[in-house]
KEBAKOL-151312 format. One record per atom (N, C-alpha, C, CB): residue in one letter; x, z, y. Coordinates in pm, whole numbers, padded with zeros to 5 digits, always signed. Glycine has a CB too. Layout:
# residues N
AXZY;...
END
This chain:
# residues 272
X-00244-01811+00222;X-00204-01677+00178;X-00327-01586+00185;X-00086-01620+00267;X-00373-01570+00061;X-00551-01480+00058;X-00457-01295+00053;X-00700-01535-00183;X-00534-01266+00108;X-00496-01075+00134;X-00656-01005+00079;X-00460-01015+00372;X-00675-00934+00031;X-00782-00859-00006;X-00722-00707+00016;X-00832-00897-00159;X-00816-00658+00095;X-00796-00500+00115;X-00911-00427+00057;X-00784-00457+00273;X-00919-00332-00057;X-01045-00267-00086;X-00985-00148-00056;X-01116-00282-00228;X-01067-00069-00024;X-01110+00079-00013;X-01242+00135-00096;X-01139+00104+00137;X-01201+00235-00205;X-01315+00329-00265;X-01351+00463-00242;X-01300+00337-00380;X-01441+00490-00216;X-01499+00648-00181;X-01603+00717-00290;X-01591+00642-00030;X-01578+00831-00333;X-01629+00927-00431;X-01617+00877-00544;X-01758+00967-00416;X-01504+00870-00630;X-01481+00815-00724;X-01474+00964-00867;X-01343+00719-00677;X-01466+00922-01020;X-01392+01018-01105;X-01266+01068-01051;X-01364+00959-01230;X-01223+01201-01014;X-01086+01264-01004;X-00979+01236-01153;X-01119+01441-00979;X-01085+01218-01246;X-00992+01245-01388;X-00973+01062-01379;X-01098+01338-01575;X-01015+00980-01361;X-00951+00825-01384;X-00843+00828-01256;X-01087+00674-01367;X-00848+00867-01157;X-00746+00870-01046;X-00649+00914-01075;X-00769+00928-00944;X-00659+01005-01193;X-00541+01095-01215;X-00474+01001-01367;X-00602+01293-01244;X-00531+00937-01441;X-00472+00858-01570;X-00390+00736-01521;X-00596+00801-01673;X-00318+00769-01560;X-00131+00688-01571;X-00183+00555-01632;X+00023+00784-01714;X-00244+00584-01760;X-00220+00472-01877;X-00357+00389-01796;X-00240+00536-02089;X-00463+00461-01723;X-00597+00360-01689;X-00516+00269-01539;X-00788+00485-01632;X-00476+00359-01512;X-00394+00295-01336;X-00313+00161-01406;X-00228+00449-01233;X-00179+00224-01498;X-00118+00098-01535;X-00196-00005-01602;X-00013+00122-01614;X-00325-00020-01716;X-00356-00122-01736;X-00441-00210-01659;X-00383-00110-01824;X-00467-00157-01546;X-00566-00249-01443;X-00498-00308-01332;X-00682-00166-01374;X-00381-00258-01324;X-00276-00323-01264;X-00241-00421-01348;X-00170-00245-01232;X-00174-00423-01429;X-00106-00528-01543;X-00195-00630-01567;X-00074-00464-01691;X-00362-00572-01628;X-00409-00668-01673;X-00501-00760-01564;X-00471-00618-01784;X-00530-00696-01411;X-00608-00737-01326;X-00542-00946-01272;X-00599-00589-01196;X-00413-00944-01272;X-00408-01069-01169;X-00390-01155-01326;X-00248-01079-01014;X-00404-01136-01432;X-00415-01172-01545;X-00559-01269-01571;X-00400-01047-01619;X-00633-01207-01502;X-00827-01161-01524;X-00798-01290-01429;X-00944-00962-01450;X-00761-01292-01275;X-00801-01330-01194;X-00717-01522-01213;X-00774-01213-01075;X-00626-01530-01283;X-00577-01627-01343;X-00413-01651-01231;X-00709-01757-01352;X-00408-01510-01197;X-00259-01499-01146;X-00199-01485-01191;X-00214-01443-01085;X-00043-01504-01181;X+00053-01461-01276;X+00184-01358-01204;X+00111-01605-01343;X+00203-01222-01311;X+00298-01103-01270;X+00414-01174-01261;X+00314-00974-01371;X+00489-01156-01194;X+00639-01172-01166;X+00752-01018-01237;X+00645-01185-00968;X+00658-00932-01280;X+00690-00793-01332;X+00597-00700-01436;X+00703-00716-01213;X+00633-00672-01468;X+00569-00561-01516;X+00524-00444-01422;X+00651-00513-01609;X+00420-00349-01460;X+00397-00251-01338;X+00470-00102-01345;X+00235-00225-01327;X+00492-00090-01195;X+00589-00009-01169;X+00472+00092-01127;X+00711-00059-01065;X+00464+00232-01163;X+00368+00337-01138;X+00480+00471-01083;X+00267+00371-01297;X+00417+00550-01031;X+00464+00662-00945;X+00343+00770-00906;X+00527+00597-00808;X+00387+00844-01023;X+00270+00980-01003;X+00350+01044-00871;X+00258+01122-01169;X+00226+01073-00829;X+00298+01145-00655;X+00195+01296-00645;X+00245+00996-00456;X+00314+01411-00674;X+00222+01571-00664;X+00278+01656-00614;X+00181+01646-00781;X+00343+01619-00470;X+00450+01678-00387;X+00427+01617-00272;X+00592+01661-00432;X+00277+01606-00200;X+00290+01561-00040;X+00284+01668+00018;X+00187+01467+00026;X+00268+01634+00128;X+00314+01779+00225;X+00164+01823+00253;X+00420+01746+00403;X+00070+01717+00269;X-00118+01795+00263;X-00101+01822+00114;X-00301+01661+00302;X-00173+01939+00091;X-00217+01978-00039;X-00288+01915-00169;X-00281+02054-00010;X-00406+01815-00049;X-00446+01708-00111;X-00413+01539-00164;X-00513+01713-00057;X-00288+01588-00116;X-00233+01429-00133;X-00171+01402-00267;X-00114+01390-00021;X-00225+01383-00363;X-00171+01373-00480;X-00278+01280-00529;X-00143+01506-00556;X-00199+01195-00625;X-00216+01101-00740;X-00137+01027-00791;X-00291+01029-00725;X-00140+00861-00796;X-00091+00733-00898;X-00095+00666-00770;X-00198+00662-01047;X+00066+00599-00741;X+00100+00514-00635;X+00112+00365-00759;X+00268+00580-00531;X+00102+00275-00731;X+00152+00141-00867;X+00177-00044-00782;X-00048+00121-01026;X+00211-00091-00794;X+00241-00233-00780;X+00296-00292-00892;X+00325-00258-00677;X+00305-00447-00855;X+00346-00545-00906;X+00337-00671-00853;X+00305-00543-01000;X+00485-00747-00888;X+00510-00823-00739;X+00454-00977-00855;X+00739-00814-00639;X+00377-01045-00768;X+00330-01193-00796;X+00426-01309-00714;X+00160-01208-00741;X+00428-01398-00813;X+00562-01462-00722;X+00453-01529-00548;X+00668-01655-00857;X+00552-01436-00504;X+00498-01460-00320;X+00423-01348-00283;X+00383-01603-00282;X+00368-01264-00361;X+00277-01170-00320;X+00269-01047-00389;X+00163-01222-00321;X+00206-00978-00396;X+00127-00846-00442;X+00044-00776-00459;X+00133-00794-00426;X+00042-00685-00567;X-00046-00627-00564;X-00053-00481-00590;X-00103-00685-00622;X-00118-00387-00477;X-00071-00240-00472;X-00180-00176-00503;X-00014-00186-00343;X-00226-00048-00569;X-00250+00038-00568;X-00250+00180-00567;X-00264+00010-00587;X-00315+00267-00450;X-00297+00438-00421;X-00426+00483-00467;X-00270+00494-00246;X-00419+00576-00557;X-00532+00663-00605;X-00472+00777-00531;X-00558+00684-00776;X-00574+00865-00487;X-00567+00992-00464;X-00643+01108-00528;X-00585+00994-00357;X-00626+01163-00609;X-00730+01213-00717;X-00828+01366-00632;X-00615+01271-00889;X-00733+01428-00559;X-00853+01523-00491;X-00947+01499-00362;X-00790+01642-00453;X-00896+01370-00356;X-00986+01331-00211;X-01078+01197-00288;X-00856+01263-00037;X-01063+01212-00427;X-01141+01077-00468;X-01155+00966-00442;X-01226+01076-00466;X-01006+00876-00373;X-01088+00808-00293;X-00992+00677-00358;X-01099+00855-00112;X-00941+00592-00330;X-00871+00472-00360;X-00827+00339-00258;X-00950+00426-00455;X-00676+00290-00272;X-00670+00200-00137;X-00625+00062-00239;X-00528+00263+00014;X-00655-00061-00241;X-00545-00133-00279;X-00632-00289-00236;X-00489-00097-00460;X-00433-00308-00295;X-00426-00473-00201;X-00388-00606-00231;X-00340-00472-00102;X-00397-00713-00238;X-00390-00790-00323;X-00370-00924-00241;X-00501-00774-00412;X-00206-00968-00254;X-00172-01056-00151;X-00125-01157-00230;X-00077-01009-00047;X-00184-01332-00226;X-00143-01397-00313;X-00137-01521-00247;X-00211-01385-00426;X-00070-01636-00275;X-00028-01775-00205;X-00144-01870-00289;X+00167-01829-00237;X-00177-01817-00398;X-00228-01900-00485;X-00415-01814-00487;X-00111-01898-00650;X-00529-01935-00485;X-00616-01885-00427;X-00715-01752-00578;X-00700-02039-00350;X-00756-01693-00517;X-00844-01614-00627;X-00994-01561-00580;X-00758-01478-00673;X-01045-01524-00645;X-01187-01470-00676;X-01192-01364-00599;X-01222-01432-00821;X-01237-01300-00502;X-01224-01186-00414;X-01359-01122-00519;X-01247-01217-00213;X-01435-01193-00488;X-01567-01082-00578;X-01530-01051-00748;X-01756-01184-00583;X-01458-01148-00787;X-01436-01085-00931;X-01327-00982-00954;X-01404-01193-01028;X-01201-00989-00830;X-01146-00890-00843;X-01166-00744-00779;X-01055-00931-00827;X-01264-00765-00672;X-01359-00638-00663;X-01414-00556-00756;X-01455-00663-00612;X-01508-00685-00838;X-01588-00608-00964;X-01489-00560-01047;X-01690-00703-01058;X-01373-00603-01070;X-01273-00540-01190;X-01223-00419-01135;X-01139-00636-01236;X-01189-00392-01030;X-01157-00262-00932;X-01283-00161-01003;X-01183-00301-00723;X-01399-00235-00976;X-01507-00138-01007;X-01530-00106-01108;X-01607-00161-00978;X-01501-00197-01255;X-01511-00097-01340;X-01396-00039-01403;X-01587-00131-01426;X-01296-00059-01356;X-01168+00065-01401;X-01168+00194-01297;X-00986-00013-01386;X-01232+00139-01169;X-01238+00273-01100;X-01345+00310-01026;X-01142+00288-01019;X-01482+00326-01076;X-01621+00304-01046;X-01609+00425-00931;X-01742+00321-01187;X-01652+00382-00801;X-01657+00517-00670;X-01833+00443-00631;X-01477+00499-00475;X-01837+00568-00553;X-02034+00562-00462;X-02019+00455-00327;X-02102+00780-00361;X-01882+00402-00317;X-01889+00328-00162;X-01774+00247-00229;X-01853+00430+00014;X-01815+00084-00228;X-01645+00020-00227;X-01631-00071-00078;X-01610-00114-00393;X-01544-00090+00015;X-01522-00168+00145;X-01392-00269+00089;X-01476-00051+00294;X-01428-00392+00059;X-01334-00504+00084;X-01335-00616+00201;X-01340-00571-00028;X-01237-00654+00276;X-01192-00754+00355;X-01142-00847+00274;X-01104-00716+00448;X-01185-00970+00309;X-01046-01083+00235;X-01018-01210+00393;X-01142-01219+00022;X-00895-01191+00362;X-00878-01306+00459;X-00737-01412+00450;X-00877-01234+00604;X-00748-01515+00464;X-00604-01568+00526;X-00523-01509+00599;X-00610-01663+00596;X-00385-01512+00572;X-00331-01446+00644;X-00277-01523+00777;X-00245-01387+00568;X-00365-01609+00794;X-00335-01661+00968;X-00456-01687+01039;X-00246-01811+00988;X-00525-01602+00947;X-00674-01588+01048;X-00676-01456+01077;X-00832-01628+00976;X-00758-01379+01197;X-00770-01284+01263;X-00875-01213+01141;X-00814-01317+01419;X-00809-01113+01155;X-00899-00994+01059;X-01026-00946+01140;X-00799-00837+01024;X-01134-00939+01078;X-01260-00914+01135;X-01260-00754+01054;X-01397-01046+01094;X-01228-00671+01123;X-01185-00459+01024;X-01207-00412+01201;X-00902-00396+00910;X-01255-00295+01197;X-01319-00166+01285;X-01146-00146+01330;X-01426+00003+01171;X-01142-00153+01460;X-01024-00087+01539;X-00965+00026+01465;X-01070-00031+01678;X-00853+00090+01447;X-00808+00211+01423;X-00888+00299+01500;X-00673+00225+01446;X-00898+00435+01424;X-00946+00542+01487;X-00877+00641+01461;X-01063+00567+01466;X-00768+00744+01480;X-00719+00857+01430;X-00762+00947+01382;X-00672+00899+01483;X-00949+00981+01429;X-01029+01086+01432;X-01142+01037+01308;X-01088+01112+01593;X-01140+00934+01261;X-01216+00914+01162;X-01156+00821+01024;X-01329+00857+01228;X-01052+00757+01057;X-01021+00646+00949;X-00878+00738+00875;X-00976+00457+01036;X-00877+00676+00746;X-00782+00709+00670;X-00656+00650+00716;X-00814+00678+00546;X-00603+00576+00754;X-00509+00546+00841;X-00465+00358+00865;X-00389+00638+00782;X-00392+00333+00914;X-00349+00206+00996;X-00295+00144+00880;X-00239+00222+01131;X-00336+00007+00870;X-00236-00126+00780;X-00173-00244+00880;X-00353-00228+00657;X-00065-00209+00916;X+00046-00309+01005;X+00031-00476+00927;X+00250-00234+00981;X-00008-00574+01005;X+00044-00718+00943;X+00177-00791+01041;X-00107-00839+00944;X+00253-00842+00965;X+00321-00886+01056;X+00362-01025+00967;X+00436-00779+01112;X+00287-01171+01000;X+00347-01280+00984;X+00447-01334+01048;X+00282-01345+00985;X+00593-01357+01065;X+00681-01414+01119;X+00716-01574+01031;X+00791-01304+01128;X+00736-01645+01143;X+00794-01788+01164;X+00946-01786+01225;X+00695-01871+01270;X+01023-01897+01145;X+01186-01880+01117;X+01243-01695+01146;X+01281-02007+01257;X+01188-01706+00990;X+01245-01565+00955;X+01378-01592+00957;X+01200-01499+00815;X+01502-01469+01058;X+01628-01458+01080;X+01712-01354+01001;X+01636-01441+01206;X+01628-01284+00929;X+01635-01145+00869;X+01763-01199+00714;X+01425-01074+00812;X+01778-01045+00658;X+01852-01100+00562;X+01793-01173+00470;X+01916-01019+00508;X+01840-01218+00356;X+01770-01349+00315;X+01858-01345+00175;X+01791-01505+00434;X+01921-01261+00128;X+02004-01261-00003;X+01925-01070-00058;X+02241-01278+00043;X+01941-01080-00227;X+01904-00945-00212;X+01994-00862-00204;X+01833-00902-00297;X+02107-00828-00202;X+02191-00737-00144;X+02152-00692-00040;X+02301-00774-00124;X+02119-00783+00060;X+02109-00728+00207;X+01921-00680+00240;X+02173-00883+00330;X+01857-00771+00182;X+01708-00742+00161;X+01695-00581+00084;X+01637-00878+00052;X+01758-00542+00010;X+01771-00412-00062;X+01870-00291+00069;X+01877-00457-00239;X+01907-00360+00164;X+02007-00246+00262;X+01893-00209+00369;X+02175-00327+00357;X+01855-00328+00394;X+01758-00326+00530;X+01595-00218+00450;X+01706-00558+00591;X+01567-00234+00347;X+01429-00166+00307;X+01514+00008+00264;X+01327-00276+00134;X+01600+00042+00224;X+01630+00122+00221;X+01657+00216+00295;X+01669+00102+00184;X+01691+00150+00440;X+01696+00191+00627;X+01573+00204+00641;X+01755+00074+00756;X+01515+00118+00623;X+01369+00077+00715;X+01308+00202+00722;X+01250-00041+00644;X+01222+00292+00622;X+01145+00396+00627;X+01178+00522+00713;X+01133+00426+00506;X+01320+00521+00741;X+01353+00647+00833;X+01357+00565+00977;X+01519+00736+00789;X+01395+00418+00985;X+01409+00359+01098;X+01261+00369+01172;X+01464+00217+01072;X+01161+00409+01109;X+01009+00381+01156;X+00886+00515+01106;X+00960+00213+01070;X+01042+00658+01090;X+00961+00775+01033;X+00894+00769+00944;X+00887+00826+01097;X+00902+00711+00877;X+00824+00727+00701;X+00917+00767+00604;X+00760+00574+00627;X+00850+00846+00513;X+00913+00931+00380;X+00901+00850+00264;X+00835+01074+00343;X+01074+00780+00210;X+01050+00735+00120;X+01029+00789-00025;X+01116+00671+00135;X+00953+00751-00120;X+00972+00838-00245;X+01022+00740-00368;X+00821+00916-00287;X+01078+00643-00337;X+01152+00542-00476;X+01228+00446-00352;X+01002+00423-00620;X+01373+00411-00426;X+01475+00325-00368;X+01406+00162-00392;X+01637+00355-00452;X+01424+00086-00274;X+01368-00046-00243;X+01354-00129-00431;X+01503-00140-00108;X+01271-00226-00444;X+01288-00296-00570;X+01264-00416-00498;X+01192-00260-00702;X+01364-00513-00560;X+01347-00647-00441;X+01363-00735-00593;X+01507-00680-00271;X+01290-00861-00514;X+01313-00956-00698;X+01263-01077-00608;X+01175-00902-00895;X+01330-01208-00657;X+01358-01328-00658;X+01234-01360-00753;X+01509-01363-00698;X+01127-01465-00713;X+01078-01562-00770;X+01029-01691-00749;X+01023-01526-00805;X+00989-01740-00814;X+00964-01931-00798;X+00826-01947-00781;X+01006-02041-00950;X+00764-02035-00699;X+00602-02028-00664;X+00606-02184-00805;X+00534-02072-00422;X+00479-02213-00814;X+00454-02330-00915;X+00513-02448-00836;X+00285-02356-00957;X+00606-02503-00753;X+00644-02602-00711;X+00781-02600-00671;X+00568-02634-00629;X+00825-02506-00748;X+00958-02487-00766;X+01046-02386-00631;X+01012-02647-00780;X+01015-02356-00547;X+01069-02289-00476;X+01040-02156-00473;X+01062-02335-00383;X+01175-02131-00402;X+01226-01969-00420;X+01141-01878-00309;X+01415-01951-00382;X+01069-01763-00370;X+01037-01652-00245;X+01132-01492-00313;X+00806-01618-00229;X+01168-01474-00179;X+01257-01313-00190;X+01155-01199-00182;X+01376-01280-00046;X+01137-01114-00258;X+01044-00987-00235;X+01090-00880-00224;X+00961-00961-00320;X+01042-00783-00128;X+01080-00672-00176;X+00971-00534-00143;X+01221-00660-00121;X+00997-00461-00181;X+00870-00360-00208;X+00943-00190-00194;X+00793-00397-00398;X+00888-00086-00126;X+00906+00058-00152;X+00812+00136-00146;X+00983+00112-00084;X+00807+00234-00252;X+00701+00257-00140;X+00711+00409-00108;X+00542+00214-00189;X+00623+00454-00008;X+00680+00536+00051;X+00525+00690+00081;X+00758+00437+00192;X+00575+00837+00121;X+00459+00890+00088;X+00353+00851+00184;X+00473+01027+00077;X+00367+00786+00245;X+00232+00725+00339;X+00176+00632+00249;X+00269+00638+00494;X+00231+00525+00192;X+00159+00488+00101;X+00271+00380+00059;X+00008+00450+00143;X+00289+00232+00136;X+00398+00137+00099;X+00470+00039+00173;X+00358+00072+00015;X+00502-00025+00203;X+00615-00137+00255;X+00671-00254+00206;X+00716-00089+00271;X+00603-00354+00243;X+00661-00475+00150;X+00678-00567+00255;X+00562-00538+00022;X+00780-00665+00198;X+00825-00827+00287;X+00789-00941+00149;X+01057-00841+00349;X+00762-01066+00208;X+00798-01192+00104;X+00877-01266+00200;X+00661-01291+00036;X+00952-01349+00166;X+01050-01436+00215;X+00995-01537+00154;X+01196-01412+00189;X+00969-01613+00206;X+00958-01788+00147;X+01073-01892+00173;X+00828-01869+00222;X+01175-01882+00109;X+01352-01993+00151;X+01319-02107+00171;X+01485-02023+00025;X+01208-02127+00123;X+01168-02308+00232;X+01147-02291+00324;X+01049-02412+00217;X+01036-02290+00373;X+00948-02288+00492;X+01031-02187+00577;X+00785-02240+00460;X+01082-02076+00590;X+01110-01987+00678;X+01015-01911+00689;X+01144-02028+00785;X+00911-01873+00649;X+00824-01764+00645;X+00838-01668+00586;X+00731-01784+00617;X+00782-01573+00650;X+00805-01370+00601;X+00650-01364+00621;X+00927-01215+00746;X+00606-01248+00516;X+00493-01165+00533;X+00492-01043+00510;X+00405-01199+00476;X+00485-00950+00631;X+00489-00818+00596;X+00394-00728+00648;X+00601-00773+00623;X+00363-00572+00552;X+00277-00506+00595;X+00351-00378+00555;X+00142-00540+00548;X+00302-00304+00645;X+00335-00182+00565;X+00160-00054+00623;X+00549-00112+00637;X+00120-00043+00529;X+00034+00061+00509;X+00022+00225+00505;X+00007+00031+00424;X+00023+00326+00597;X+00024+00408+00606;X-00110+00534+00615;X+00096+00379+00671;X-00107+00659+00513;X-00185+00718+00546;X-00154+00825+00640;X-00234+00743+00456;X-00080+00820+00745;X-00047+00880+00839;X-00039+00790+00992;X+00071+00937+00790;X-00075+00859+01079;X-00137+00736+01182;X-00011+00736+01268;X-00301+00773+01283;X+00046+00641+01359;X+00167+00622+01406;X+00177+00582+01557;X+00226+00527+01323;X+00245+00574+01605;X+00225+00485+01764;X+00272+00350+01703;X+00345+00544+01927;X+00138+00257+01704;X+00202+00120+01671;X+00334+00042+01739;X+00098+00033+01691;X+00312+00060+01873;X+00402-00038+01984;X+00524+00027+01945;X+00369-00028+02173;X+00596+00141+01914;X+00745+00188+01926;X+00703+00099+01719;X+00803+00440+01979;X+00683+00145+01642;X+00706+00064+01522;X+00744-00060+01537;X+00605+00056+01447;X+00599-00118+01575;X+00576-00270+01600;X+00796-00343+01670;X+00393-00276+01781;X+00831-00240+01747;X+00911-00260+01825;X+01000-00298+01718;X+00938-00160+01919;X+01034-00161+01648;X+01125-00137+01587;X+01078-00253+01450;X+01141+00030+01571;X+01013-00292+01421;X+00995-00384+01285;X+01051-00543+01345;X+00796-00388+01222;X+01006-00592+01440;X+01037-00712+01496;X+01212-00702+01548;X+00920-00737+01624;X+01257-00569+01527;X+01421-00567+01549;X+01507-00561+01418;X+01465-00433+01638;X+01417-00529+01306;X+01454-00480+01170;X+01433-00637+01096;X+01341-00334+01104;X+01314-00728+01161;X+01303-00824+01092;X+01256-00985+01210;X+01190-00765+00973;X+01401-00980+01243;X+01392-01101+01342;X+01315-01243+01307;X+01535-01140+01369;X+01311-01266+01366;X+01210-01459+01349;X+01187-01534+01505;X+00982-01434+01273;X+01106-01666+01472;X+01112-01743+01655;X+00986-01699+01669;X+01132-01945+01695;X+00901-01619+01564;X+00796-01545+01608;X+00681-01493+01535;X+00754-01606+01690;X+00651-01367+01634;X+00570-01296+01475;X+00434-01280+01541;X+00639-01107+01397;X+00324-01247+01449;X+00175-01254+01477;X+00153-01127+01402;X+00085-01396+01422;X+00075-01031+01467;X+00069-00884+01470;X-00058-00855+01466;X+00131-00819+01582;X-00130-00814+01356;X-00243-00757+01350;X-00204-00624+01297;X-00342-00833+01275;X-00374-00522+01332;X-00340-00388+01309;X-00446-00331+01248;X-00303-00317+01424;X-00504-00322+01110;X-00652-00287+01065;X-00619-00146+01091;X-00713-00330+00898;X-00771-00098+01054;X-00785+00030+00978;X-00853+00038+00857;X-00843+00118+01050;X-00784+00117+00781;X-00839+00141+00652;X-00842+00237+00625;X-00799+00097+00564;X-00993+00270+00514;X-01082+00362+00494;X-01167+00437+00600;X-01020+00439+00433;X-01250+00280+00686;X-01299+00352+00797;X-01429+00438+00749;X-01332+00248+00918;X-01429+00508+00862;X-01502+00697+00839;X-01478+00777+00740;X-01654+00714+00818;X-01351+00743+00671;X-01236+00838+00569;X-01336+00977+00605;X-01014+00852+00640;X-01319+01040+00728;X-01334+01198+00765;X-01459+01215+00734;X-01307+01248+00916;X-01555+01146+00696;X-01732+01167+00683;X-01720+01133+00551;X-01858+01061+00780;X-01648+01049+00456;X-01684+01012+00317;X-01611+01047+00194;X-01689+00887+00312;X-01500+01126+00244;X-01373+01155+00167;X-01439+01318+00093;X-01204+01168+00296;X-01390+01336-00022;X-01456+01418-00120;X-01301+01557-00106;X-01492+01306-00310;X-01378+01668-00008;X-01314+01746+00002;X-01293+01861-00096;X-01340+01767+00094;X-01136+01933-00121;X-01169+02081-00216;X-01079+02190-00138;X-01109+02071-00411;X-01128+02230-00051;X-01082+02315+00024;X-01099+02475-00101;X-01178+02304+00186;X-01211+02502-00137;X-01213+02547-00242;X-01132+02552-00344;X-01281+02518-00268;X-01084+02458-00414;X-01005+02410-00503;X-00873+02466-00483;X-01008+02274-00503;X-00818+02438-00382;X-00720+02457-00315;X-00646+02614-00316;X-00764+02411-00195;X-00789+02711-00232;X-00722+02840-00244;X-00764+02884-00366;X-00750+02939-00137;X-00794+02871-00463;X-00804+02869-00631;X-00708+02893-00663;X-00838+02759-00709;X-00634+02754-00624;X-00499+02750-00739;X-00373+02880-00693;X-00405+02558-00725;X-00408+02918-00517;X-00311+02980-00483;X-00351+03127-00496;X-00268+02935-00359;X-00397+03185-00574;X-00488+03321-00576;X-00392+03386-00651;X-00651+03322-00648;X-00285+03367-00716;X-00208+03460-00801;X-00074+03532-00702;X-00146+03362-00943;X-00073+03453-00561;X+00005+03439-00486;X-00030+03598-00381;X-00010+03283-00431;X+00110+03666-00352;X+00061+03798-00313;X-00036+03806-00174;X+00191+03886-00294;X-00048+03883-00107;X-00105+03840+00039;X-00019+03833+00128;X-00202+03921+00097;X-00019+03683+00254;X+00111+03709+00306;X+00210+03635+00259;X+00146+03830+00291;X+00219+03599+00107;X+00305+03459+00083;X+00246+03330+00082;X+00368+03458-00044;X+00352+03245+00138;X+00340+03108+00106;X+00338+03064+00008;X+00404+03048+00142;X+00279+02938-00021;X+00342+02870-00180;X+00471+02848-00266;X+00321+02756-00182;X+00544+02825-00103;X+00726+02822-00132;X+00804+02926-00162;X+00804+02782-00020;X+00698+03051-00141;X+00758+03170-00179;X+00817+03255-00048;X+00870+03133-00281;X+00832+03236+00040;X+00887+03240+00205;X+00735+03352+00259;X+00895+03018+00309;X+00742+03486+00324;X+00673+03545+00373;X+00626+03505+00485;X+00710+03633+00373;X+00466+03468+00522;X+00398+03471+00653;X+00447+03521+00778;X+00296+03532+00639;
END
């Protein structure tokens, strides 16, 4: 199971912000890499976070067993995405394709198995863009039909304080040797949340990625109660380390847009 995590810094604001450039590098990327979509791509302009700056193009698309996500953020310039597959691929060619649909001054990729120990910089709250949860479990106990795979992801985000912004999408597919993996995917304004189910083997792979930093151990708690097994293996990266030194600020920008606003009001309209 290959995982690739890239992170981009100082990128175009105007390609972060295009729908039609986000969706075709999604669609056409595990294409390039000689993977095959299980979907078409699902995109989600996001221009309603609660930081000012948190806006852009959220997108996935589920590969049978895996995925692949991408978060643009268009005023912080910066870019997260991820690329989880059973079937092996090119880490440097799908880097370089990252790079030229979304050319930034810094790109950081990891690739690893997902039962080898991630070699990524500890979390930092004070400098990194935020925490990516792994959680491999063995004899997954969890639900296992999508009815119930669609109840449990729909709970999950308030069960573990995260804000969802689209209802769970879960989908059934076949790896090249004929067996069934269960998926399911949300994603949420931290960033996303996904499981694979493998109905042979008993294996689950899950992560969920947040740009908001969390107390791992009460999550961690609460995920291993949300998604039982005879046992799970818990890694904890950080991603977009030194976010706070490389991230392309518009504080400027910002009180710009709010200048028509009287003195003393909020944006919501609600007096100081």
């Amino acid at each position: 199971m290959q995982h690739l995590t890239l992170d981009g810094f100082g990128g175009h604001r105007s390609r972060f912000d295009d729908i039609r450039l986000v969706h075709e590098l999604v669609e056409e990327l595990p294409d390039r890499l000689g993977l095959t979509a299980a979907m078409p791509p699902m995109l989600l302009p996001y221009y309603n976070g609660v930081e000012p700056d948190d806006c852009g193009v959220s997108a996935f698309v589920f590969l049978p067993g895996g995925h692949l996500t991408l978060h643009t953020f268009s005023y912080r310039e910066c870019y997260f995405a991820d690329l989880l597959s059973p079937m092996a691929f090119d880490e440097r060619e799908a880097v370089r394709l990252f790079g030229l649909g979304l050319p930034t001054r810094e790109q950081t990729s990891i690739t690893t198995e997902r039962r080898e120990t991630r070699q990524a910089p500890p979390v930092d709250a004070n400098e990194d863009f935020g925490p990516h949860l792994f959680i491999d479990i063995d004899g997954y106990a969890g639900p296992r039909e999508m009815d119930g795979l669609f109840a449990l992801f729909d709970t999950l985000p308030a069960r573990i304080d995260m804000t969802p912004i689209m209802r769970p999408y879960v989908l059934r597919s076949r790896l090249a040797d004929g067996s069934g993996v269960l998926s399911a995917m949300t994603m949420i304004a931290e960033s996303h949340i996904a499981l694979h189910i493998y109905e042979a083997s008993g294996r689950a792979f899950f992560d969920i990625f947040s740009c908001r930093f969390f107390e791992p151990q009460a999550v961690i708690a609460e995920l291993k109660r949300a998604l039982p097994g005879a046992s799970h293996r818990v890694q904890l990266a950080a991603r977009g380390h030194c976010y706070r030194t490389e991230r392309t600020t518009r504080t400027r920008e910002h009180a710009r847009t709010k200048r028509w606003l009287p003195d003393g009001v909020a944006f919501d309209g609600h007096e100081e």
